[in-house]
VOGU-3710 file (C-alpha; in Angstrom, 3 decimals, decimal comma):
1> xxxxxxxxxx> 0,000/0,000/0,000  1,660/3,337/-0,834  2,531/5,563/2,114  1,989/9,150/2,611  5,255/11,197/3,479  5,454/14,504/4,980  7,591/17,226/4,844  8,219/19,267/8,010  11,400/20,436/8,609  13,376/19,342/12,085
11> xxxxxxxxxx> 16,570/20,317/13,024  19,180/17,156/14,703  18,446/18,330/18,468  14,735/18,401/17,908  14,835/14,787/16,521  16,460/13,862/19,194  14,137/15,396/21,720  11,140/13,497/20,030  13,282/9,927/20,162  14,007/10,365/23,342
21> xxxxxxxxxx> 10,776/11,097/24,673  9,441/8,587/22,991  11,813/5,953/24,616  12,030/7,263/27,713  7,640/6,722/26,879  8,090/2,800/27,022  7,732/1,135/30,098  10,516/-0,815/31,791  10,471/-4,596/31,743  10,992/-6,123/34,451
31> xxxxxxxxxx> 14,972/-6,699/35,323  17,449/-5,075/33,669  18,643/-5,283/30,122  20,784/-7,467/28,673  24,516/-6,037/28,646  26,509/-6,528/25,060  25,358/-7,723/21,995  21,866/-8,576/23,413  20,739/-5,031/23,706  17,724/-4,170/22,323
41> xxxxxxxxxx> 17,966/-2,129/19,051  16,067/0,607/18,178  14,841/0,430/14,484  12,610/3,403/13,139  10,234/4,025/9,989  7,199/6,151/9,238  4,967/3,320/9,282  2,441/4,599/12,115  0,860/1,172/13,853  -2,796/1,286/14,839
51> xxxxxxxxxx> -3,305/-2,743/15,282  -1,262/-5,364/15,758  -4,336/-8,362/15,032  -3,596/-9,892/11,893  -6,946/-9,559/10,493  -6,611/-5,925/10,150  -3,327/-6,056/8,744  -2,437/-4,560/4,734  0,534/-1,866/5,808  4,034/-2,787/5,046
61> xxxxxxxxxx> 5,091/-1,249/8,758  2,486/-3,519/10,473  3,623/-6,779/8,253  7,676/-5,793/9,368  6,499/-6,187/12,965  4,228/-9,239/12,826  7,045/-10,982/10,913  8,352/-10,257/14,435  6,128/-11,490/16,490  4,420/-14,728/14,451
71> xxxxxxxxxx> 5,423/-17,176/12,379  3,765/-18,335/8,642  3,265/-21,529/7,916  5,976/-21,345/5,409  8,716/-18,504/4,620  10,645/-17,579/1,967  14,245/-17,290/2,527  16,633/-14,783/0,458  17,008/-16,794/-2,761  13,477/-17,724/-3,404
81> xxxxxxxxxx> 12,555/-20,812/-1,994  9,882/-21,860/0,206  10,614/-23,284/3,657  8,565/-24,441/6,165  7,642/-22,825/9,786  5,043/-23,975/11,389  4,535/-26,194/9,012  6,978/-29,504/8,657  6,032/-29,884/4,721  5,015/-28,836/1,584
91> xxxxxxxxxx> 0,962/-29,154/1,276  0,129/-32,828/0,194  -2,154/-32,386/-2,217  -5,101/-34,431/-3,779  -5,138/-35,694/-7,076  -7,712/-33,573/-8,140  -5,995/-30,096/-6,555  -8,670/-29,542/-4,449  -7,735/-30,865/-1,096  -4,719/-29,985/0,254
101> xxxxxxxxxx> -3,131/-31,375/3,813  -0,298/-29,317/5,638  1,343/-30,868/8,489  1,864/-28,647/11,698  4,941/-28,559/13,987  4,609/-30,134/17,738  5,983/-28,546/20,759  5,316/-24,623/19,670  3,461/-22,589/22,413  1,617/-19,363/22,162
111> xxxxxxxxxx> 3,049/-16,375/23,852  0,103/-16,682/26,750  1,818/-20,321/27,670  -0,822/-22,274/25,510  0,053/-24,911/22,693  -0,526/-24,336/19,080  -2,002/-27,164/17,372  -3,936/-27,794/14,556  -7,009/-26,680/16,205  -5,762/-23,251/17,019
121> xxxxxxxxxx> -4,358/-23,068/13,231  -8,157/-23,451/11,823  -9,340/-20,858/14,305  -7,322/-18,200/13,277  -7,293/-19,088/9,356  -11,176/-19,198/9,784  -11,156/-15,663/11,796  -9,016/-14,361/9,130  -11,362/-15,359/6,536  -14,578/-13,925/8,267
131> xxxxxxxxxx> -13,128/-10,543/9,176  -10,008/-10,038/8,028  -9,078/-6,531/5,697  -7,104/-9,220/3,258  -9,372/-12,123/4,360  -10,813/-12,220/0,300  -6,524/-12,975/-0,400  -7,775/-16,676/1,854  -11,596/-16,374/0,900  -11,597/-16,378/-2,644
141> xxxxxxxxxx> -9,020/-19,802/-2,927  -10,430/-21,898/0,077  -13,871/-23,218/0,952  -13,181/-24,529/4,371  -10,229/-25,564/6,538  -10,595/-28,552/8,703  -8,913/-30,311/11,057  -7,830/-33,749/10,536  -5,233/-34,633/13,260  -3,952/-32,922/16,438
151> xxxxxxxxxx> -1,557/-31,481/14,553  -3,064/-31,478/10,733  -5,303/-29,424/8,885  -7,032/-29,618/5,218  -7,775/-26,698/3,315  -10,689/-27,544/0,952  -9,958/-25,003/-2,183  -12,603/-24,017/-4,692  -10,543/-24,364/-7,452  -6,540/-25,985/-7,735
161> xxxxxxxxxx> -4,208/-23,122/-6,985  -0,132/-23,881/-7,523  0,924/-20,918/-5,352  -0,810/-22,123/-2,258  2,412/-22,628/-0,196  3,496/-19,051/-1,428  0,178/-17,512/-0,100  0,554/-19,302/2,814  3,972/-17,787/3,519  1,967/-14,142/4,143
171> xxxxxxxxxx> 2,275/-13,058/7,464  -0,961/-11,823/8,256  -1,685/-15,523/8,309  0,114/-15,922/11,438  -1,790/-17,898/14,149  -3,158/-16,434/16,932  -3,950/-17,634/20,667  -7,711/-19,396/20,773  -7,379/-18,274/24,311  -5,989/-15,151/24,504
181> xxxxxxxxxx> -8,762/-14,509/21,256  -11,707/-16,127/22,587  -13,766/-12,755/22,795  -12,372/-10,942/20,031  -13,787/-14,435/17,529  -15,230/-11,965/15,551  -13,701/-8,547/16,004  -10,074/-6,775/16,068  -8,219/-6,804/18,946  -5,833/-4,006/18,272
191> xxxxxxxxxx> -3,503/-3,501/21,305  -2,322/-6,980/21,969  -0,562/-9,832/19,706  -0,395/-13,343/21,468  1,052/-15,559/18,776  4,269/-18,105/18,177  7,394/-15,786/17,017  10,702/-15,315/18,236  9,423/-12,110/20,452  6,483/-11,535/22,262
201> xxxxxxxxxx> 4,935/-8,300/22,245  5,854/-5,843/25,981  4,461/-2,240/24,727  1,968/-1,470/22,004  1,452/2,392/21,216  0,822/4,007/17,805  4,457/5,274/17,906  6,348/3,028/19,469  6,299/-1,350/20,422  8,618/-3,146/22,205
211> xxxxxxxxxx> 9,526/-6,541/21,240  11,375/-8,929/23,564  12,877/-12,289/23,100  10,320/-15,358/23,805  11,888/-17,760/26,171  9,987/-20,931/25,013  10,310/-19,857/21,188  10,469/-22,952/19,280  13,352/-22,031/16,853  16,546/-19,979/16,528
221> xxxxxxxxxx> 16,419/-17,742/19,209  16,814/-13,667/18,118  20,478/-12,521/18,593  19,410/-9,236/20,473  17,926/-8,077/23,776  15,075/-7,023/21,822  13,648/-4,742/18,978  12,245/-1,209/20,195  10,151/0,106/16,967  9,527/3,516/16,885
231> xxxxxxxxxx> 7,831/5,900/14,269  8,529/9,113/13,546  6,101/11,666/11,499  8,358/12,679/8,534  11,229/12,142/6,313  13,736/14,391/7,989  13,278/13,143/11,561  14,014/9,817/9,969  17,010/11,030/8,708  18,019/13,080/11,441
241> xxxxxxxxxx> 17,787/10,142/13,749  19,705/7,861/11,871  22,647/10,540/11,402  22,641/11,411/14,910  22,876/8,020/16,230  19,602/7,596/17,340  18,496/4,812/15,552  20,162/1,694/14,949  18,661/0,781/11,701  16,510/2,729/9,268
251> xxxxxxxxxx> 13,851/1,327/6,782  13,752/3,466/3,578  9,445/3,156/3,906  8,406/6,916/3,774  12,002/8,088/3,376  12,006/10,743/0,746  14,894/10,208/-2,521  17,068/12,705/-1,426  17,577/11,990/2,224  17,863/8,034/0,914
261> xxxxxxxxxx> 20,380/8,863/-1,632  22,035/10,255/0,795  22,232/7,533/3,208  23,475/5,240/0,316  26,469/7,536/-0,054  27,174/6,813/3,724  26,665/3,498/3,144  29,327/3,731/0,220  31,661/5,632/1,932  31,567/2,926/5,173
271> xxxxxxxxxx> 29,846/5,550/7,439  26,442/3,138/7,542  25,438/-0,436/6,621  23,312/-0,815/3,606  20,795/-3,471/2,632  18,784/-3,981/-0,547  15,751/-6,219/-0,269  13,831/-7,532/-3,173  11,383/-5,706/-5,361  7,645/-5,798/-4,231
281> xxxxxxxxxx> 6,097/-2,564/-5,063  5,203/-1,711/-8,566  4,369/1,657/-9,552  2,394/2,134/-13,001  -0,355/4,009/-14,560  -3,978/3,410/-15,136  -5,438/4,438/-18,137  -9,145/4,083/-18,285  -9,890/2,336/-20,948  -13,886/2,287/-21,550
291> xxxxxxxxxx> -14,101/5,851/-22,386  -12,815/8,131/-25,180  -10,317/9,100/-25,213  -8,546/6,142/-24,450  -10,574/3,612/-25,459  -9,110/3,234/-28,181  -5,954/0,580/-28,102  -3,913/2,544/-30,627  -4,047/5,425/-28,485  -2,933/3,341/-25,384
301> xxxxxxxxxx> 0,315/1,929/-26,989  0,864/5,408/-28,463  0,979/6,798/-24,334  2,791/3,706/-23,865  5,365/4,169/-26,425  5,704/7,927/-24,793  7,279/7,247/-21,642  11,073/7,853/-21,327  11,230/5,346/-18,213  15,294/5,925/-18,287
311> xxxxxxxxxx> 15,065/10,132/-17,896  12,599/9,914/-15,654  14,155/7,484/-13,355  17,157/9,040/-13,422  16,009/12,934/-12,881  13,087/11,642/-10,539  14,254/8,828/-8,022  18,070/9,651/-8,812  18,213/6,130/-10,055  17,536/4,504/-6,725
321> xxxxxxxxxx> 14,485/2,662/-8,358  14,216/0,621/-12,020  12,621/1,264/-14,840  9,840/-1,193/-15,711  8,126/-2,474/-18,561  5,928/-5,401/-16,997  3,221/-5,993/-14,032  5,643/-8,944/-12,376  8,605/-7,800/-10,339  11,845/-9,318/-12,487
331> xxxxxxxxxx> 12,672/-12,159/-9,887  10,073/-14,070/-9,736  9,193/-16,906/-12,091  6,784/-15,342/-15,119  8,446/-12,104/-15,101  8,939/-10,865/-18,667  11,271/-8,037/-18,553  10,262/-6,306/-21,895  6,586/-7,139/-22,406  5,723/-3,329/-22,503
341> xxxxxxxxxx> 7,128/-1,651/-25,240  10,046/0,895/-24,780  10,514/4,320/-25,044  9,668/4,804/-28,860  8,970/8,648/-29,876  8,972/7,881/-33,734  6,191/4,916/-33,064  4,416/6,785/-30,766  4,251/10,044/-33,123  3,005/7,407/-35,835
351> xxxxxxxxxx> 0,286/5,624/-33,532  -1,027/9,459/-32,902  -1,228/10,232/-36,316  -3,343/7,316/-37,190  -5,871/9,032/-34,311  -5,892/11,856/-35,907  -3,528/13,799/-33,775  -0,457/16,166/-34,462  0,063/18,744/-37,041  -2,153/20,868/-35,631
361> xxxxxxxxxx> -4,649/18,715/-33,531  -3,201/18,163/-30,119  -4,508/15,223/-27,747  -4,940/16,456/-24,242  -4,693/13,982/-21,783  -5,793/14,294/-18,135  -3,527/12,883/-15,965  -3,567/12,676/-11,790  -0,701/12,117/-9,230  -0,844/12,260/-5,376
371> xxxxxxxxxx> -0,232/15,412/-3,748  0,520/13,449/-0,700  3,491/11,736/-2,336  6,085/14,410/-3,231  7,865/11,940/-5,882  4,587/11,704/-7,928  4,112/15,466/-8,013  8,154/15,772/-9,729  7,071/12,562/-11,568  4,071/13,862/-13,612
381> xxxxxxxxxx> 5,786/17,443/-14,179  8,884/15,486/-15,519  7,077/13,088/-17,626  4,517/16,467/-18,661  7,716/17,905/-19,802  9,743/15,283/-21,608  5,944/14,797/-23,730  6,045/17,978/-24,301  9,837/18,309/-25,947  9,537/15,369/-27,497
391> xxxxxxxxxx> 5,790/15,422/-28,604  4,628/18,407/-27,833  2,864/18,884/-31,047  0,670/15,486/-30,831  0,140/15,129/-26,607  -0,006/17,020/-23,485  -0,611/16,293/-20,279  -2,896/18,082/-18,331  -1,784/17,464/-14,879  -3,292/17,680/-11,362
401> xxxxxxxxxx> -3,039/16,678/-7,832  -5,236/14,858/-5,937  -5,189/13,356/-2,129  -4,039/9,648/-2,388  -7,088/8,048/0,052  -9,460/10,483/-2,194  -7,830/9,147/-5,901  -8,338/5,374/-4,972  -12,041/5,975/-3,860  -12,477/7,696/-7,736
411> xxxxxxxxxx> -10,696/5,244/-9,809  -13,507/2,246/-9,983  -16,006/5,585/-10,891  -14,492/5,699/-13,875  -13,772/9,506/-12,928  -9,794/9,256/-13,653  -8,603/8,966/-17,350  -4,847/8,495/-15,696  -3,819/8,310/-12,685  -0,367/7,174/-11,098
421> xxxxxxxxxx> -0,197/4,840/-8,221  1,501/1,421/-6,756  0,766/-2,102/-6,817  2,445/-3,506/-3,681  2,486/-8,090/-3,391  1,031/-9,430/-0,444  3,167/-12,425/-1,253  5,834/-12,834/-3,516  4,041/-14,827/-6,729  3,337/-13,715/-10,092
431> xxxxxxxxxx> -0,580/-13,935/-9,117  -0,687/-11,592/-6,578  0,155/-8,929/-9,160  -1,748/-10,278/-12,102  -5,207/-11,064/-10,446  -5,438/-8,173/-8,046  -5,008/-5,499/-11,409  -6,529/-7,895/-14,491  -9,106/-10,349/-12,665  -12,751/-9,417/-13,901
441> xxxxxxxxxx> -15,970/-11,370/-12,553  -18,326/-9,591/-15,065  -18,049/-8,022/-18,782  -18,861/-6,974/-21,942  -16,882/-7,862/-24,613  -13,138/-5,757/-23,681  -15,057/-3,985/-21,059  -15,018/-4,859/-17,670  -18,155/-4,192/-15,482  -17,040/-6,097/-12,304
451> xxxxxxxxxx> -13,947/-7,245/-10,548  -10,669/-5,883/-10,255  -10,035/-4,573/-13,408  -13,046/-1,773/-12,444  -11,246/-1,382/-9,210  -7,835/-0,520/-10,598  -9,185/2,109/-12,569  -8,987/0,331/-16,044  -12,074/-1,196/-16,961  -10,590/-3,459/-19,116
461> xxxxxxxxxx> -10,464/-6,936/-19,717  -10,507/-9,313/-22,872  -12,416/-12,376/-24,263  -10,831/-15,193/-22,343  -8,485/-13,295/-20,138  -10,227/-14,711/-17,000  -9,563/-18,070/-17,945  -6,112/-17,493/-18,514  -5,454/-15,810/-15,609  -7,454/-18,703/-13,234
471> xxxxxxxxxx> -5,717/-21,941/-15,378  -2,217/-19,764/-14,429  -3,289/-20,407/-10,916  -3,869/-24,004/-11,564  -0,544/-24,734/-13,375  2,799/-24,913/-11,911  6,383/-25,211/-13,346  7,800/-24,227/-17,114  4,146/-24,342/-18,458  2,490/-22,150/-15,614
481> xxxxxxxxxx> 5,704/-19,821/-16,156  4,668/-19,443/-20,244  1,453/-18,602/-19,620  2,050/-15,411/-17,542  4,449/-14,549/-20,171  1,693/-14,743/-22,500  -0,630/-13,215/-20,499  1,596/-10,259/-20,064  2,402/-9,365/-23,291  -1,551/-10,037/-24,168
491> xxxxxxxxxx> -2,404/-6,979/-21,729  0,726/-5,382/-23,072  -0,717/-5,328/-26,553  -3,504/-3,408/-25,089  -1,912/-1,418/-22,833  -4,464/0,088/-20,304  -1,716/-0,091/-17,419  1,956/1,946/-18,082  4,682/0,507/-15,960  6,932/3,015/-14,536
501> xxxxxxxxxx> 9,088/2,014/-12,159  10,443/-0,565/-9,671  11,074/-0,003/-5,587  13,017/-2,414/-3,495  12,704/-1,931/0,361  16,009/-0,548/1,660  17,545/-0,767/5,462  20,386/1,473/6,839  22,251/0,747/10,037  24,677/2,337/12,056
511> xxxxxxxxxx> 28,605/0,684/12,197  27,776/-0,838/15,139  24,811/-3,072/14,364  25,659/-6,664/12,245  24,687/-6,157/8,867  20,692/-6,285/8,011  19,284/-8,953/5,895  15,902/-9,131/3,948  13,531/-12,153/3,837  12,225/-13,506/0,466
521> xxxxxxxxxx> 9,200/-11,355/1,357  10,847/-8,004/1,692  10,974/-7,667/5,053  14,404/-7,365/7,887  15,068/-10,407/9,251  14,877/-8,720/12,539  16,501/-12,037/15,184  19,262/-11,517/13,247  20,734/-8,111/14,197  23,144/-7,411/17,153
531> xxxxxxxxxx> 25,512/-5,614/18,287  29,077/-5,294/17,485  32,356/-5,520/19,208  34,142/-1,993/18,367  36,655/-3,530/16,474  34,144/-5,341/14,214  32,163/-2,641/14,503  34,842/-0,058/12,969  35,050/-2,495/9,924  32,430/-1,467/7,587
541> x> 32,366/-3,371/4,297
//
C-alpha cells in the first residue's frame, strides 16, 4: 500500500528530543537489560501502527512487525525458496488439486503459555477469513479448513491453486492464541498480539512497540535483547535520527529520494550499513480504458510508447528505483522483462497520427498524481515535460493533484482517465500482481463491469483473459511460467496499465549493528541483528 510522506522540517536536536521522549515513553520490563550484543535495538520508519491483530493487517510497517512477532506456515528465505515454519512440509495435495493437507509442527506454544495445534491453526485461518481486511486474499481460494489430526489441517480449495504454499507464507496468516482470542472471535483486537514468534509483544502504542525475546520460542532464538520500533512523522526526523545516532537501523518506507540517496552515499563511503531487499512494489499508470479518449488501443500503446522510463528514473528517483516495462517484479518466475514496449517517440508520433492527432490537432490527456506523495508530483511534471519536448505537437498532459485516500475511492467511478499509483504483493508470486489489477468477474466484450479490473481504474479486460489468468493459478512449473508470459504481453498489446518504475525496500544501520538482511518477502530479518564488538564494529564493508 503506498505511504503518505510529509515534509516538516526538524533540526538534529529536535529529533532527538522526540526519540528520546518517545523511549524514555516505554515502560521498563521487568529486570534489567541485557549487557553486550543482546541489547535491544532501536529500528525506526514512518509506518504509524494502529493494530497489531492480523486480520486488520495490509501496511508494510504492520507486516515488518508481525514478521516479528508470528510465524507463517511457510517462509521464503533470500534466494526464493519456500521453507517451512510452522509447518513440517510442503501441502500434500489431492489428485484432483482440491484438497490440500499441511502438516503442523509439535511442541510450539503461544506467547500466553498455551500450545498451538492444529485446532488453534483453523481458528485463526477461519477468523481471518470472516473478518479479516485481506481475508478475500484466503476467501476467494479456500472453501473450508478442517482439522484432521492434532496437529493437521485440510484446506478444501474451490478451485486448484499452484501458489498455495506461497500464499501461505503471508504473514498476516500468522496464528493467533484461541485463548488469549476467545472474545475478540469476531472482532479486532488491536492492542495486543499473542502468537508463536521469536518475540512476544511488551508495549503497544501508535508510535512506538517493544519486542522482547520469547523464552519458550520454538526455533533460533533472536540474537538481540530485543527490537524497540519507533515511528517518527516525517522524512527528515528519519534522517536526522539515523545521522545522529539515534536509531540503529533505518527502513527506507516513507524516506524521501534525497535523504535516501544520501544515506546510500554513507553506506558507500563505510559511514552506515546498507541493505537492498527484493522488489515488491510496482508503480504504473492506469489508463481508463472504456471511455474516449482512451478507449481506443492505438491510443494506449501510443501513451505507452511515450514514456522515457530511463530520464525519468534518473532525474526523478536519482536512479535509486528501475525502470519497468511489466506488471511482475523481475525475480520471480513469469516475469517478462520487456513485455511493454520501450521508449519509442517515432512509433508513438506514428500511432497518434493514425488518431488523428499532431500537425495541428493536439490530444490532451488528463492525468492525476498524489499530492501526498512528493515523488509523484516531480514525476508527472517530468514526464509532462519530456511529452512535451519530445511530442509536444501530438500530446499534453494536463496534470493535477489529488489526495491519495481520495484518488483510490475515484478510480472504480471511472472519474480518472490516468492516474499514477503502486501495486504492492502481499506475497511474492506472479498472481498476486496479475489477479489483483486484471481479474474481472463480469463483462462486456473488452469492457469490464465487475472485478478488479473496475477497481484498478482500467475497466478493461478481454475475451478469455479470465480463464487465462485462473488456469495460471492451476498450473505450476515451465508451463504455468509461459502462460504469464503470454498473459503479459496479451495486456501489453492493449496497454491500459503503463509501468513506470520498480522499488526495493532498503535498510540502513549504524557501524555498530551486524549487517541487516531481507527475507524472500521483503521484510528485515529482525533475530538476526546485534551488536558489534568496536573492532568489528569499525570495519564497515
Amino acid at each position: 500500500m503506498p505511504t503518505t510522506r510529509g515534509r516538516t522540517r526538524r533540526g538534529p536536536a529536535a529529533t532527538a528530543t522526540a526519540l528520546a521522549t518517545l523511549l524514555l515513553a516505554l515502560p521498563l520490563l521487568a529486570g534489567c537489560q541485557p549487557s553486550g550484543s543482546r541489547r535491544s535495538l532501536v529500528v525506526a520508519t514512518k509506518s504509524r501502527i494502529d493494530s497489531l491483530d492480523p486480520v486488520q493487517a495490509s501496511r508494510i510497517g504492520v507486516m515488518q512487525v508481525l514478521s516479528g512477532l508470528g510465524d507463517p506456515l511457510y517462509a521464503i528465505d533470500a534466494s526464493g525458496r519456500i521453507e517451512p515454519q510452522l509447518a513440517t512440509a510442503l501441502p500434500v495435495v489431492s489428485s484432483d488439486g482440491l484438497r490440500a493437507r499441511i502438516p503442523l509442527r509439535r511442541g510450539v506454544l503461544f506467547h500466553d503459555g498455551t500450545r498451538f495445534d492444529a485446532a488453534a491453526m483453523a481458528f485463526s485461518l477461519q477468523r481471518f477469513m470472516a473478518i479479516g481486511t485481506l481475508g478475500y486474499q484466503l476467501s476467494e481460494r479456500v472453501e473450508s479448513v478442517r482439522v484432521t489430526a492434532p496437529h493437521e489441517i485440510e484446506l478444501v480449495l474451490k478451485r486448484p491453486f499452484s501458489p498455495l504454499p506461497r500464499l501461505l507464507s503471508a504473514i498476516f496468516l500468522t496464528p493467533v492464541s484461541p485463548t488469549a482470542y476467545r472474545q475478540h472471535r469476531d472482532k479486532p483486537l488491536n492492542d495486543r498480539f499473542v502468537g508463536t514468534g521469536p518475540y512476544a509483544l511488551a508495549f503497544f502504542g501508535g508510535q512506538q512497540q517493544r519486542l522482547v525475546p520469547w523464552s519458550r520460542y520454538w526455533g533460533r532464538r533472536p540474537a538481540n535483547g530485543g527490537i524497540d520500533l519507533v515511528t517518527l512523522s516525517n522524512s527528515t526526523a528519519l534522517f536526522g535520527a539515523l545521522r545522529s545516532g539515534e536509531v540503529d537501523l533505518l527502513l527506507s518506507t516513507g524516506l524521501e529520494i534525497d535523504h535516501q540517496q544520501a544515506l546510500k552515499r554513507d553506506a558507500a563511503a563505510g559511514r552506515l550499513r546498507q541493505a537492498v531487499g527484493p522488489s515488491q512494489e510496482i508503480s504504473l499508470v492506469s489508463l481508463l480504458s472504456d471511455q474516449p479518449p482512451l478507449n481506443r488501443p492505438g491510443l494506449r500503446q501510443a501513451v505507452a510508447r511515450s514514456l522515457d522510463r530511463a530520464t525519468i528514473v534518473r532525474r526523478v528517483t536519482l536512479d535509486l528505483r528501475s525502470p519497468q516495462r511489466q506488471l511482475v517484479p523481475p525475480d520471480l518466475p513469469g516475469s517478462d522483462p520487456t513485455a511493454w514496449p520501450a521508449y519509442d517517440p517515432s512509433g508513438a508520433r506514428a500511432l497518434y497520427r493514425q488518431a488523428g492527432y499532431c500537425g495541428g490537432r493536439v490530444l490532451t490527456l488528463p492525468f492525476t498524481y498524489r499530492s501526498d506523495i512528493p515523488t509523484d508530483r516531480l514525476f508527472a511534471l517530468t514526464w509532462q515535460a519530456q511529452l512535451r519536448r519530445d511530442l509536444g505537437d501530438c500530446v499534453t498532459l494536463e496534470v493535477s493533484g489529488m489526495e491519495s485516500t481520495t484518488a483510490y475511492s475515484q478510480l472504480d467511478k471511472g472519474a480518472l482517465t490516468m492516474l499514477f499509483y503502486d501495486w504492492i504483493g502481499d506475497y511474492p508470486d506472479a498472481e498476486n500482481f496479475l489477479m489483483p489489477l486484471l481479474s474481472c468477474s463480469k463483462a462486456e466484450g473488452d469492457r469490464c463491469l465487475e472485478g478488479n479490473s473496475v477497481l484498478g481504474g482500467t475497466f478493461w479486460t478481454a475475451p478469455g483473459l479470465e480463464e487465462e489468468l485462473r488456469r495460471s493459478s492451476q498450473l505450476d512449473g515451465p508451463e504455468r511460467i509461459a502462460l504469464l508470459v503470454a498473459i503479459q504481453r496479451r495486456v501489453a498489446a492493449a496497454s491500459p496499465y503503463v509501468p513506470v518504475w520498480l522499488s526495493a525496500p532498503v535498510a540502513w544501520g549504524q557501524p555498530g549493528v551486524s549487517q541487516p538482511r531481507f527475507d524472500g518477502s521483503g521484510r528485515v530479518m529482525l533475530g538476526e541483528l546485534r551488536r558489534l564488538p568496536a573492532a568489528a564494529a569499525a570495519r564497515v564493508p
